[in-house]
C-alpha positions as CSV (number, residue, x, y, z in Angstrom):
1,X,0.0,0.0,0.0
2,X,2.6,2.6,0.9
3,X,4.2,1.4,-2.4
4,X,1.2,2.2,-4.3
5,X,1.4,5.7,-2.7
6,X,4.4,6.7,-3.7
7,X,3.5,6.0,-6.8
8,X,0.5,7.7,-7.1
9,X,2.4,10.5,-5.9
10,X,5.2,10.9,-8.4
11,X,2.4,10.8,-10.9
12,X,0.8,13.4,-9.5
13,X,4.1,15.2,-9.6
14,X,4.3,15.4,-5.5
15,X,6.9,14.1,-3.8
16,X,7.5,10.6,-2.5
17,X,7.1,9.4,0.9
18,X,10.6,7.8,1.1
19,X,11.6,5.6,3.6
20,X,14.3,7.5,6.5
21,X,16.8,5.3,9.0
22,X,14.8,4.3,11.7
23,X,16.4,3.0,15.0
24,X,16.2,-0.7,15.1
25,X,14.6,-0.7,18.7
26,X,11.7,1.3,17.2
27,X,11.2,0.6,13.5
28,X,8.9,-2.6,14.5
29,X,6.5,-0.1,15.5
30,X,7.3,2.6,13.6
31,X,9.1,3.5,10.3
32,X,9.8,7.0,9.7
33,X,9.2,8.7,6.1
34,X,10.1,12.0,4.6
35,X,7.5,14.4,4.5
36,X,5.9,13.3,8.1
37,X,5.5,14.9,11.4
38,X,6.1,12.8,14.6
39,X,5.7,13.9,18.3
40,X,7.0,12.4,21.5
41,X,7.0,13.0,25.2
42,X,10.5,12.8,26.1
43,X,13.6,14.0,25.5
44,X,15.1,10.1,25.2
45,X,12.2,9.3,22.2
46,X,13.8,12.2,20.7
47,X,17.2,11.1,20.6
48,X,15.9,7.8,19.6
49,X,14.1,8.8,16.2
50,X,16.7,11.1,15.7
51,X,19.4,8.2,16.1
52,X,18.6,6.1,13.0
53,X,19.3,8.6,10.7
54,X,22.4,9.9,12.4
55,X,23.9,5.9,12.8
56,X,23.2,6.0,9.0
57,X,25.3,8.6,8.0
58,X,22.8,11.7,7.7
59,X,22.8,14.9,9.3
60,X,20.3,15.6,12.2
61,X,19.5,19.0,14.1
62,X,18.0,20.3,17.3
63,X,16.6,23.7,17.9
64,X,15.4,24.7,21.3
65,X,16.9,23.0,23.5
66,X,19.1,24.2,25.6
67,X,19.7,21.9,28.3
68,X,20.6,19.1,25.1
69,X,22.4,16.1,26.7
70,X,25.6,15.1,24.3
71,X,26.2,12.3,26.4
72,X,22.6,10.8,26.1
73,X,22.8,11.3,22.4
74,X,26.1,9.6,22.2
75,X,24.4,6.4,24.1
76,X,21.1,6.5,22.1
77,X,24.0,6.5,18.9
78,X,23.6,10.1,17.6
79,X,27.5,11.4,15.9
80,X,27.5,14.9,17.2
81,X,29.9,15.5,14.5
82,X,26.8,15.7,11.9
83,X,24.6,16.7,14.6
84,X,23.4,20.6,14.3
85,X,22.5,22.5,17.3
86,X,20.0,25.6,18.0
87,X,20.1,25.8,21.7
88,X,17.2,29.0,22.1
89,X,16.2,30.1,18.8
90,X,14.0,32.4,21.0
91,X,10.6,34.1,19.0
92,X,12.6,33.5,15.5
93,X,12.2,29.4,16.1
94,X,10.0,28.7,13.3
95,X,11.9,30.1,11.3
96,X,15.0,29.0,12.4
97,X,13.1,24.9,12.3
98,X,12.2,26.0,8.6
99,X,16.1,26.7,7.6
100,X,17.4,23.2,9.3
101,X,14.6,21.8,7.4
102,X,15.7,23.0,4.0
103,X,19.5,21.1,4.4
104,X,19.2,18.4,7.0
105,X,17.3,14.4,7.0
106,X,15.6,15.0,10.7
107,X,14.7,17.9,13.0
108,X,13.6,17.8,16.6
109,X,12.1,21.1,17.6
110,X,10.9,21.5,21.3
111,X,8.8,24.1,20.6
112,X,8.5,27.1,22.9
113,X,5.2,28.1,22.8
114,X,2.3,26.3,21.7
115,X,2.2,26.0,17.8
116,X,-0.7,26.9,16.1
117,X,-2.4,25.2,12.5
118,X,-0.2,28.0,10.4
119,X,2.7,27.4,12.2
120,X,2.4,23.6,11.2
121,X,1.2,24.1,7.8
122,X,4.6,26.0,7.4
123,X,6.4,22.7,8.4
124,X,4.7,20.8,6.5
125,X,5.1,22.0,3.2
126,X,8.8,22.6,3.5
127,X,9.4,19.0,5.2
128,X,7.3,17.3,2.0
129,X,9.3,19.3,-0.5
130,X,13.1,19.0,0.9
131,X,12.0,15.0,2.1
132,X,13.1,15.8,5.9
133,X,11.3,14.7,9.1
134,X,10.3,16.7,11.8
135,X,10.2,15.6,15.1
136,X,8.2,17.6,18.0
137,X,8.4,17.2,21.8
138,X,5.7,18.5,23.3
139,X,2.5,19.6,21.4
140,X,1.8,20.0,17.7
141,X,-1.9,20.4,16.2
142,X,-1.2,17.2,13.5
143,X,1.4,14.6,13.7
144,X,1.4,11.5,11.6
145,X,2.3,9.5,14.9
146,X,2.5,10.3,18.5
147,X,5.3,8.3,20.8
148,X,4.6,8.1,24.4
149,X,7.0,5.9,27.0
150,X,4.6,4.1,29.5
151,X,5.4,2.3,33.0
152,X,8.8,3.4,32.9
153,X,11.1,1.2,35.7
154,X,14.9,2.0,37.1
155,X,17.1,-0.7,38.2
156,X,20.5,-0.2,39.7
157,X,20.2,1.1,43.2
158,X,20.3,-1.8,46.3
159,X,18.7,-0.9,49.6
160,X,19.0,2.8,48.3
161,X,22.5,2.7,47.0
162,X,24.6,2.3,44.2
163,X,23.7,3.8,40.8
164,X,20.8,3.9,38.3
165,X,22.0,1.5,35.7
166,X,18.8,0.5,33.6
167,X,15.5,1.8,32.4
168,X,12.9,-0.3,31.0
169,X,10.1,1.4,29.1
170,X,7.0,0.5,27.7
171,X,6.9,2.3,24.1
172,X,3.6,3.3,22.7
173,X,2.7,4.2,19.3
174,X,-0.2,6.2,18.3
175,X,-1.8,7.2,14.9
176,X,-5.0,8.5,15.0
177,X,-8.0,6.3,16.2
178,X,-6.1,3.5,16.0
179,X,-5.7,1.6,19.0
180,X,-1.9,1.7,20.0
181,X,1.3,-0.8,19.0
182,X,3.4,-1.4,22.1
183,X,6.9,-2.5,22.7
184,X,9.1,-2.5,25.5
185,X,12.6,-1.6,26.0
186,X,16.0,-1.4,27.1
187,X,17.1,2.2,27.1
188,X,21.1,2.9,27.6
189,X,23.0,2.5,30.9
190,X,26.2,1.4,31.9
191,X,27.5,0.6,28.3
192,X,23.9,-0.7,26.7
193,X,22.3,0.2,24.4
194,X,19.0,0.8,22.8
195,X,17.2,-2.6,23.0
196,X,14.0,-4.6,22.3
197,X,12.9,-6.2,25.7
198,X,13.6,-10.1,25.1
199,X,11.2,-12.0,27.2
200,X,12.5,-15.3,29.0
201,X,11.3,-18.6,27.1
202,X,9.0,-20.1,29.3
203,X,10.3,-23.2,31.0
204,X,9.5,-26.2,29.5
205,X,6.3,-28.0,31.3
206,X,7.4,-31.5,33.4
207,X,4.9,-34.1,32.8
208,X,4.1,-36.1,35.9
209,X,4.6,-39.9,35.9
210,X,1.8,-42.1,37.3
211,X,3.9,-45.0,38.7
């Protein structure tokens, strides 16, 4: 069906809804395409969708944030070296989002006020005519999928000490009325990295002997 899309749209003379690196952890529930609008809760989702294309090779960018953690976007697999930065793009942040648009593969914009349909519209013409993605923490009137981590669990610390090491997550994924695909996961700590949540086999059933 997408493939039929695509088609239908280079017919039409729009552009195609091309496929974009997605981080293996996530691309069982979602796979990212050019042209599309994504929102999450959290800054770790948004190191994660914008890992994929970085561990591919592409250039990724950040505007408005200014407390952006190179450390967690080194574990999540982001290379800073073709990572772009906007720390506080202040009232100028749309347009600031539209000009990392025009040159890089994904932007993740934490807006600072809440956006309105225009501001959107904006976005969404440029990001379906230079075949970018546009990521969004916090609020956005229309995204093509909405990313939320659920029942989110530390392990590390024994009898109150020692260190966080671990976070498991429940990852859900929204698109409109659709009822929600969930997966859980590893997120990184002490050296690993972003991982599906294997679960245990279960233990092979012992059949009772009657003599």
């Amino acid at each position: 069906m997408d493939q039929l899309r695509e088609r239908v749209a280079a017919m039409q003379g729009g552009p195609a809804r091309l496929p974009v690196p997605t981080h293996p952890a996530i691309a069982p529930l979602l796979a990212l395409r050019s042209g599309g609008t994504y929102g999450v809760d959290s800054a770790s989702l948004a190191l994660a969708l914008a890992a994929g294309a970085s561990r591919a090779g592409e250039w990724v960018g950040f505007a408005g944030w200014p407390d952006f953690g190179a450390e967690a976007a080194v574990d999540l697999g982001l290379d800073l070296s073709r990572t772009v930065l906007v720390p506080d793009p202040g009232e100028h942040w749309l347009e600031v989002t539209a000009a990392l648009v025009d040159v890089l593969r994904v932007v993740v914009l934490r807006p600072p006020v809440t956006a309105d349909a225009r501001a959107a519209g904006v976005l969404d013409s440029r990001l379906r005519t230079r075949s970018s993605v546009l990521v969004v923490w916090g609020d956005w009137p229309r995204c093509e999928a909405r990313l939320t981590l659920e029942q989110a669990r530390w392990s590390g610390p024994d009898a109150g000490l020692g260190r966080l090491r671990t976070r498991r997550a429940r990852l859900a994924v929204r698109r409109g009325t659709a009822p929600p695909a969930r997966a859980d996961l590893w997120f990184p700590g002490a050296g690993s990295p972003l991982e599906p949540v294997l679960e245990e086999p279960h233990a092979p059933r012992l059949l009772e002997s009657s003599g």
